[in-house]
Backbone as a printed PyTorch tensor [residue, N CA C, xyz], in Angstrom:
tensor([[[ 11.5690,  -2.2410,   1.0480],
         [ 10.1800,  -1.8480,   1.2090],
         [  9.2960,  -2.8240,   0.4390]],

        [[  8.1470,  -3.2540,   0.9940],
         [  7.3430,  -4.1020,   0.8220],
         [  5.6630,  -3.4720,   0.3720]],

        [[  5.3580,  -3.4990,  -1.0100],
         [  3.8230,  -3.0320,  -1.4120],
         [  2.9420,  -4.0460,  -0.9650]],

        [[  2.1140,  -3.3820,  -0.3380],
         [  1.0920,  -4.3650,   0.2760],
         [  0.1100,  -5.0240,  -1.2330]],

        [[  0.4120,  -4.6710,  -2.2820],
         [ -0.2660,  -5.3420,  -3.5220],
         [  0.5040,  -6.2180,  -3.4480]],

        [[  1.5140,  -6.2260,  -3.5660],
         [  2.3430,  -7.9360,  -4.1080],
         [  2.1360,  -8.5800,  -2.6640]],

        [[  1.9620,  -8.2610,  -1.6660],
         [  2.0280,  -9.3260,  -0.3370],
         [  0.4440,  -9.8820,  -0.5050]],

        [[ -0.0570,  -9.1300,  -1.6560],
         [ -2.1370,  -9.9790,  -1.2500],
         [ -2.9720,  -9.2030,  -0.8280]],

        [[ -2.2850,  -7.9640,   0.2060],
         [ -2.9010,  -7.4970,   1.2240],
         [ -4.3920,  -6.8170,   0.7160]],

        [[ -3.8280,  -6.2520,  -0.7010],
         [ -4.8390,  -5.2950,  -1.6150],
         [ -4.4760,  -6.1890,  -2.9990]],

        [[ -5.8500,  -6.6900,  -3.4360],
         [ -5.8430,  -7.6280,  -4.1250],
         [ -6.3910,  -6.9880,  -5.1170]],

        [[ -6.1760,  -6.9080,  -6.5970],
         [ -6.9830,  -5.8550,  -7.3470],
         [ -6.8010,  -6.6310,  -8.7670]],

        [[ -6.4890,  -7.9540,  -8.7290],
         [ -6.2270,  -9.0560,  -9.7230],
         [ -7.7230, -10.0890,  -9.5030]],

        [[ -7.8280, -10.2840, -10.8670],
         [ -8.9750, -11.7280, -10.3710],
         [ -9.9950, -11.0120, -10.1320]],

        [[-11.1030, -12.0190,  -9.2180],
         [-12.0510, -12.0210,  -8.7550],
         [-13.4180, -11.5350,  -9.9480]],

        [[-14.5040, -11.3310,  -9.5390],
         [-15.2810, -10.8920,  -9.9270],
         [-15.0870,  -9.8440, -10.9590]],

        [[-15.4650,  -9.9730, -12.2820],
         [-15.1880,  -9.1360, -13.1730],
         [-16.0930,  -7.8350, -13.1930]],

        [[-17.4510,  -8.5560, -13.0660],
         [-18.8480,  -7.3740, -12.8850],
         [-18.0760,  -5.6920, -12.3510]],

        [[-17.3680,  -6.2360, -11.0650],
         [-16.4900,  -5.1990,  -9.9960],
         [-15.5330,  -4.4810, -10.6570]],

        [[-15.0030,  -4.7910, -11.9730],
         [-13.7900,  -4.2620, -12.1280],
         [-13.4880,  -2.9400, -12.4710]],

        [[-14.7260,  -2.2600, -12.8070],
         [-14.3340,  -0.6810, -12.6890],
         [-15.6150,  -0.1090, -11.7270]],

        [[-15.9100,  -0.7230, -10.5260],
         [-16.8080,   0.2400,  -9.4060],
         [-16.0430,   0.2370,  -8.2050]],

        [[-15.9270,   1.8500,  -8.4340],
         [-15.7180,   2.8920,  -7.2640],
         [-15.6700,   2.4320,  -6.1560]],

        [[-16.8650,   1.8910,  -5.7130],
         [-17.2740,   1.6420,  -4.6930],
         [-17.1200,   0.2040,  -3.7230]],

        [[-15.9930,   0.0640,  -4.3720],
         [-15.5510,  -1.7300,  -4.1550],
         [-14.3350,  -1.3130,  -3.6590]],

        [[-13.7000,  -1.9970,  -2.3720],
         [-11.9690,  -1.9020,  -2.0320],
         [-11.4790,  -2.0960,  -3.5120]],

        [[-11.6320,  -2.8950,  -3.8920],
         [-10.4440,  -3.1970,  -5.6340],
         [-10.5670,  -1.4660,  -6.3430]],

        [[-11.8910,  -1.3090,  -6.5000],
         [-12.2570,  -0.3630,  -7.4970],
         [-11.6530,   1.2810,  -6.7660]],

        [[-11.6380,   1.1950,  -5.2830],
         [-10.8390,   2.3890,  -4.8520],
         [ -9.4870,   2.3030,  -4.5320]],

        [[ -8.9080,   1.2790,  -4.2580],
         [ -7.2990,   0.8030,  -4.4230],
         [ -6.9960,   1.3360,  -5.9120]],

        [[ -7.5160,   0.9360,  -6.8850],
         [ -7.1860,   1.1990,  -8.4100],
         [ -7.4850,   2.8660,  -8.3440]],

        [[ -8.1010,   3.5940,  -8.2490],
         [ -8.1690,   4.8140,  -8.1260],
         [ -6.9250,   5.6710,  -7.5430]],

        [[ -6.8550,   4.9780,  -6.3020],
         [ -5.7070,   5.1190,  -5.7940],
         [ -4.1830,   5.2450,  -6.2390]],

        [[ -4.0560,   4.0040,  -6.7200],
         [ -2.9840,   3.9820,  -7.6570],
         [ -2.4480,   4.2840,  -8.6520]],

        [[ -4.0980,   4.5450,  -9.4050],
         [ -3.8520,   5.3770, -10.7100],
         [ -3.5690,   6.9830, -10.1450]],

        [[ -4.0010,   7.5580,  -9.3080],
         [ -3.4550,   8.7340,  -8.7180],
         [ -2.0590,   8.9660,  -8.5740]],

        [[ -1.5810,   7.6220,  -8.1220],
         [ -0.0570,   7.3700,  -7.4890],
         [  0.7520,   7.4150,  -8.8830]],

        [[  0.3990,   6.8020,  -9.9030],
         [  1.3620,   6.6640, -10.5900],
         [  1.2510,   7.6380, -11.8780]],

        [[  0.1040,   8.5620, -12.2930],
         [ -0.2920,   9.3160, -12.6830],
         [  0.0620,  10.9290, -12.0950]],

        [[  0.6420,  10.9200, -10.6500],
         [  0.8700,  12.2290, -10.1390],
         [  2.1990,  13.0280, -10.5600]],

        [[  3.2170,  12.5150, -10.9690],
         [  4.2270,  13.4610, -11.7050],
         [  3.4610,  14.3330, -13.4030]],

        [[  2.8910,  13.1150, -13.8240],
         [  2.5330,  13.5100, -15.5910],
         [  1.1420,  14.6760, -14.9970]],

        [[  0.4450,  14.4210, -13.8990],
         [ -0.5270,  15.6740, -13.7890],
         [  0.0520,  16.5560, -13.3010]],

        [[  0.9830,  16.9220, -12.0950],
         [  1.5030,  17.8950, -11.9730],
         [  2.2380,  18.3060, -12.8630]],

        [[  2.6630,  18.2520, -13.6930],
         [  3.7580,  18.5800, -14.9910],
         [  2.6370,  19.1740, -15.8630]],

        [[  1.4520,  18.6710, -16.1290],
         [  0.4900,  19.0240, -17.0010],
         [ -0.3770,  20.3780, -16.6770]],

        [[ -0.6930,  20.7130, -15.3340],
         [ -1.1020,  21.7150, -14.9650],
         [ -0.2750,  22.2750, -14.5840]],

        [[  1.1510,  22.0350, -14.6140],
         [  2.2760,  23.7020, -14.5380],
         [  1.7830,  23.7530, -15.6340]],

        [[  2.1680,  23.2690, -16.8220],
         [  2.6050,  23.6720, -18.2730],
         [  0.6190,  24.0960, -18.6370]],

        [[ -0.2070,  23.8740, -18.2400],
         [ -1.1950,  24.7120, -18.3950],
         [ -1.6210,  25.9380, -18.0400]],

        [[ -0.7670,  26.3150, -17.8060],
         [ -1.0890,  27.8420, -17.2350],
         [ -1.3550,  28.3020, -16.0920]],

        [[ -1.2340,  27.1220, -14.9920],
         [ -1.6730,  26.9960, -13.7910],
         [ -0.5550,  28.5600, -13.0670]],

        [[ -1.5170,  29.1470, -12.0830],
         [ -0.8160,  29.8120, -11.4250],
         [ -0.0880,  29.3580, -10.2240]],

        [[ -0.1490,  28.3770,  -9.9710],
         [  0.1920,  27.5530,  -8.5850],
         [  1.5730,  26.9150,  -8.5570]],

        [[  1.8780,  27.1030,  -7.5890],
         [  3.2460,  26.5340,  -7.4700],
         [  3.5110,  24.7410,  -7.5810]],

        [[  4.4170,  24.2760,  -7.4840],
         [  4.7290,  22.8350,  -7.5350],
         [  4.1700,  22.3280,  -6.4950]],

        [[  4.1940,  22.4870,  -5.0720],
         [  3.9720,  22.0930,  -3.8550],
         [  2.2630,  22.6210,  -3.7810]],

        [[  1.7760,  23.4280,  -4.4720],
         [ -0.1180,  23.1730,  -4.6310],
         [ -0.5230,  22.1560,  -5.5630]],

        [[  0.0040,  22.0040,  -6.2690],
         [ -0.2110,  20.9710,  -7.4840],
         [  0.2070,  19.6160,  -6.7020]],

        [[  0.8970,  19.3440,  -6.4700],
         [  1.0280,  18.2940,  -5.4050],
         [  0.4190,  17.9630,  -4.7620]],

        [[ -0.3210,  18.6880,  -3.9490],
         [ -1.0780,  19.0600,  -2.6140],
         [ -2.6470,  18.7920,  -3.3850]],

        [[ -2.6840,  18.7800,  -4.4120],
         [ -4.2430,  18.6300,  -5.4560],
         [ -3.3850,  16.8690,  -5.5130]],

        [[ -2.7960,  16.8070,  -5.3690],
         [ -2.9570,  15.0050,  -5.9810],
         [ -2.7340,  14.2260,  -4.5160]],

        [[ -2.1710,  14.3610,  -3.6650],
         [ -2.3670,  14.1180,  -2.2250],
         [ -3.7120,  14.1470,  -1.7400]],

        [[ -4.6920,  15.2600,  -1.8880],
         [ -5.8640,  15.4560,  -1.9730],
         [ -6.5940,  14.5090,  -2.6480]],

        [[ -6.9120,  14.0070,  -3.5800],
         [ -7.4500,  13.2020,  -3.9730],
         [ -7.2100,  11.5100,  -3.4180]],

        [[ -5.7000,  11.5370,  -3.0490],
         [ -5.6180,  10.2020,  -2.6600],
         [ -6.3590,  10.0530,  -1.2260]],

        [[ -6.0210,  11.3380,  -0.4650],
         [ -6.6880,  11.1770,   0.7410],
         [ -8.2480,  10.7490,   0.7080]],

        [[ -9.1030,  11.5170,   0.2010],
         [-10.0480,  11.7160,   0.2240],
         [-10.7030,  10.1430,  -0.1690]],

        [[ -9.8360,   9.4300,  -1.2700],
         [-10.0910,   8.1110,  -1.5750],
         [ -9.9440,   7.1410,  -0.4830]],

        [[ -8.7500,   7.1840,  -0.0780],
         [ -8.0330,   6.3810,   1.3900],
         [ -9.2390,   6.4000,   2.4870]],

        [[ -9.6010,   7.5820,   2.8100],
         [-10.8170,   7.3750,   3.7700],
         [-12.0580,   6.8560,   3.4780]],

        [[-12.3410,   6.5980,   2.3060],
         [-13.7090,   5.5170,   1.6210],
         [-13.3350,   4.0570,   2.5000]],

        [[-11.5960,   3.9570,   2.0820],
         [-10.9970,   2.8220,   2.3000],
         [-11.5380,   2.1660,   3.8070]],

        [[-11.6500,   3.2570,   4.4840],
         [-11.2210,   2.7620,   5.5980],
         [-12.4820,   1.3580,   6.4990]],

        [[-13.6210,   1.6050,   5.9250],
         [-14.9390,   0.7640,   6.3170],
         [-14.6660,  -0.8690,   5.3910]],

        [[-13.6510,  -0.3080,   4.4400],
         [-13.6500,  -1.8690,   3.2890],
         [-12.5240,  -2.5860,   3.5750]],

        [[-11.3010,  -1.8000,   4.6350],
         [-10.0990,  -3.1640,   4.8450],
         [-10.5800,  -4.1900,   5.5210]],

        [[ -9.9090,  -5.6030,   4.5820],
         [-10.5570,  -6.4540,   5.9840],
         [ -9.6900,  -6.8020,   6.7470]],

        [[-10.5720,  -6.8720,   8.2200],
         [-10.1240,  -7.5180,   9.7110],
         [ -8.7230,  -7.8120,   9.3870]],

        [[ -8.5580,  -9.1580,   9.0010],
         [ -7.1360,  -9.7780,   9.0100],
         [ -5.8170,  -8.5920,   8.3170]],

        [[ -5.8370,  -7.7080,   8.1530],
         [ -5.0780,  -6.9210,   7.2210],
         [ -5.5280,  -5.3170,   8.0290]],

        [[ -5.7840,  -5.2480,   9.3130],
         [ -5.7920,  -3.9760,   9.8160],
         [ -4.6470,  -3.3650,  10.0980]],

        [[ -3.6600,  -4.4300,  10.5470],
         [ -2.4040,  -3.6020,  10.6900],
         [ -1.8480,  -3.0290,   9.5540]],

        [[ -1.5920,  -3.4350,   8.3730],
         [ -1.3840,  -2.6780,   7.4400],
         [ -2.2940,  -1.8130,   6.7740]],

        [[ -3.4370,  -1.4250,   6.9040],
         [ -4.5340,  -0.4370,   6.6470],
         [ -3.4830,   0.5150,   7.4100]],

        [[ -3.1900,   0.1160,   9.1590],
         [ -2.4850,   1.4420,   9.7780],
         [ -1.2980,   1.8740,   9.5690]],

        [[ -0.6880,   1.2410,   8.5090],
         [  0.2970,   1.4510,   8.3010],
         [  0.0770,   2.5150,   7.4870]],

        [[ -0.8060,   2.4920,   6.3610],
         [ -0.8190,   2.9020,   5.2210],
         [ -1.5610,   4.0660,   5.5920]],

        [[ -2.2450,   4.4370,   6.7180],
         [ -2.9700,   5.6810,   7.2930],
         [ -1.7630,   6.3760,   7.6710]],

        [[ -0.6590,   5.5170,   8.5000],
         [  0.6860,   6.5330,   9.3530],
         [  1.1900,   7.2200,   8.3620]],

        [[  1.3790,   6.3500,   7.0420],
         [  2.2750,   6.7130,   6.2830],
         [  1.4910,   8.4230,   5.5780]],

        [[  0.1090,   8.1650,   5.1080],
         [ -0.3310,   8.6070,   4.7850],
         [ -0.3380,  10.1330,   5.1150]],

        [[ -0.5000,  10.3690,   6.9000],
         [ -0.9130,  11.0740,   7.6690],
         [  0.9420,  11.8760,   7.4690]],

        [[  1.8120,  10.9110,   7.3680],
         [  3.1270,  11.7080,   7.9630],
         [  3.4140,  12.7190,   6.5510]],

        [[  3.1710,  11.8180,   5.5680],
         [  2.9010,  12.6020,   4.1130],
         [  2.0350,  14.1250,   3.8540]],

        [[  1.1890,  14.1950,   4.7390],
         [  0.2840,  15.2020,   4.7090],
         [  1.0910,  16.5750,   5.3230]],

        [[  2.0280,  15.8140,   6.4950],
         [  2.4920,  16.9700,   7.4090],
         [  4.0710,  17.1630,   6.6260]],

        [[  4.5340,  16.2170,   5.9100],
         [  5.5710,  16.5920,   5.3660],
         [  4.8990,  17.7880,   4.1490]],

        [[  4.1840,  17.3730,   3.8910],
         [  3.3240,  18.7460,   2.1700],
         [  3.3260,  19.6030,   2.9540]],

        [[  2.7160,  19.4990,   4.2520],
         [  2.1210,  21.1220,   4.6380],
         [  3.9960,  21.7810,   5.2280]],

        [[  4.8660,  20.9700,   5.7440],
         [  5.7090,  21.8750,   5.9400],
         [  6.6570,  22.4950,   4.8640]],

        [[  6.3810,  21.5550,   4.2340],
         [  7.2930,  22.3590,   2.7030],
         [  6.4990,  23.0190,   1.7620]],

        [[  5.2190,  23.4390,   2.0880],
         [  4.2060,  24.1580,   1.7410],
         [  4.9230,  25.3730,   2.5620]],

        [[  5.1510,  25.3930,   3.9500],
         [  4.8760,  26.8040,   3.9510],
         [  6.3980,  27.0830,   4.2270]],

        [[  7.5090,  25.9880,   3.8620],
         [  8.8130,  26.7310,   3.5060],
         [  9.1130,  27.0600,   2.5930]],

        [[  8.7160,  26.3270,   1.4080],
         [  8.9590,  26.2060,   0.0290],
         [  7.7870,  26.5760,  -1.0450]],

        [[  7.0910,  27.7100,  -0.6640],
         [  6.0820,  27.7300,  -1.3780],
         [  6.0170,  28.0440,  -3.0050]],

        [[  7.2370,  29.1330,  -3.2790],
         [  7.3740,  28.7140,  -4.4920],
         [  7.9820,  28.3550,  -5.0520]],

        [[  9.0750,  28.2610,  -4.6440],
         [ 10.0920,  27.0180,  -5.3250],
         [ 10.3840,  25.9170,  -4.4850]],

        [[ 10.0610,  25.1670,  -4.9910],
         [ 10.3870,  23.4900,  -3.7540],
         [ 11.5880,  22.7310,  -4.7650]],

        [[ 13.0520,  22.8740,  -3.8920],
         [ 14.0680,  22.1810,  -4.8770],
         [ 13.4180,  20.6940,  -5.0760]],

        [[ 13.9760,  20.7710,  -6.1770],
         [ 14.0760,  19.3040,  -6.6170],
         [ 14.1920,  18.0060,  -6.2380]],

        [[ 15.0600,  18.0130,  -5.5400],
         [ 15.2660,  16.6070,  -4.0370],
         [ 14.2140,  16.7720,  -3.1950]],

        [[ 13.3240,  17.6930,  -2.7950],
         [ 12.0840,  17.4230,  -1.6370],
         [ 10.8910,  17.0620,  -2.8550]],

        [[ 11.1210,  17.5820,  -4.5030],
         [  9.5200,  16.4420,  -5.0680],
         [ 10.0700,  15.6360,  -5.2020]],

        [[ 11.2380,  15.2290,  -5.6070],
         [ 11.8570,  13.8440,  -5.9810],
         [ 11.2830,  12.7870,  -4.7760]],

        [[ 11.4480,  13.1070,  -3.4100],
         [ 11.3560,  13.0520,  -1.8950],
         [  9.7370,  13.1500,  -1.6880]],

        [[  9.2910,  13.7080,  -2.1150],
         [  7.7360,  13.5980,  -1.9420],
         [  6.6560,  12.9090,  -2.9860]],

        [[  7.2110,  12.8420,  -4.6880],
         [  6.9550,  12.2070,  -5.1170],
         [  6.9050,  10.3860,  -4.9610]],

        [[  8.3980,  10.2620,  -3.8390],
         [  8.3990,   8.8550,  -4.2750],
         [  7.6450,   8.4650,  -2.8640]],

        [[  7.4320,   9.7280,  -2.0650],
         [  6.4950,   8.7440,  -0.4700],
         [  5.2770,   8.7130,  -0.8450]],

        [[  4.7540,   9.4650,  -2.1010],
         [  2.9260,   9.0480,  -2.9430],
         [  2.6140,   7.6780,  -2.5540]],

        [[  3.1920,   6.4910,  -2.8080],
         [  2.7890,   5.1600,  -2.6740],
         [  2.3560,   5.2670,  -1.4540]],

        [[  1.5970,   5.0940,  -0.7440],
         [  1.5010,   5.0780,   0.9770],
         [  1.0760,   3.8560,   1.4680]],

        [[  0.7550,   3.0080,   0.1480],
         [  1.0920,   1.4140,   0.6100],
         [  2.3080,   0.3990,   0.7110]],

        [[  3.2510,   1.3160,   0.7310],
         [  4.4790,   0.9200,   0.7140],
         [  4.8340,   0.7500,   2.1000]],

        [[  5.6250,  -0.4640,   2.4360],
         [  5.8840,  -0.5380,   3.9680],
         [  7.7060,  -0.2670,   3.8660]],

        [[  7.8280,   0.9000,   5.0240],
         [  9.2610,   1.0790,   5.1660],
         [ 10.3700,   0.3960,   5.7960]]])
């Protein structure tokens, strides 16, 4: 599997410094992104152990949520030359959504271990399979 960061595709190194923490820049929502991605085990772990009433697979479903919601900012800032992998990263995205919702409503309160292990590691959705 191939991250579209190390191929160039999403470039979030360099450039313009002014940019380096706005939102509103592909770099500045890729980084959002990622910090979601790699930040989503230590938050779900943090709001079980807070008292959260919610199961593993809602807490999940809150950090999926956020990536989505970012991903679609994305979608006006990929450029041209790099659309096919924008769609990649939407398929992936989209198949991720329907994998949560079905182990949402099999596994609602206990989701073994091998499907977050399994859902944790498809978070990257810039990952090409």
């Amino acid at each position: 599997m191939t991250n579209l960061l190390e191929k160039g595709v999403l470039n979030t190194e360099g450039g313009d410094n002014s940019n380096e923490n706005d939102e509103n820049t592909e770099e500045g929502i890729i980084k959002i992104i990622k910090k979601a991605i790699s930040q989503a085990p230590a938050n779900i772990d943090n709001e079980l152990k807070g008292g959260s009433r919610n199961p593993w697979i809602a807490c999940y479903g809150s950090t999926l949520s956020v990536i989505f919601a970012y991903f679609q900012i994305l979608e006006g800032l990929f450029p041209k030359e790099f659309e096919e992998q924008y769609k990649q990263a939407n398929a992936n995205l989209q198949a991720l959504l329907k994998r949560q919702a079905y182990v949402r409503d099999k596994y609602l309160v206990n989701t073994p271990e091998e499907i977050k292990t399994e859902l944790l590691s498809k978070l990257d959705i810039f990952k090409e399979e």
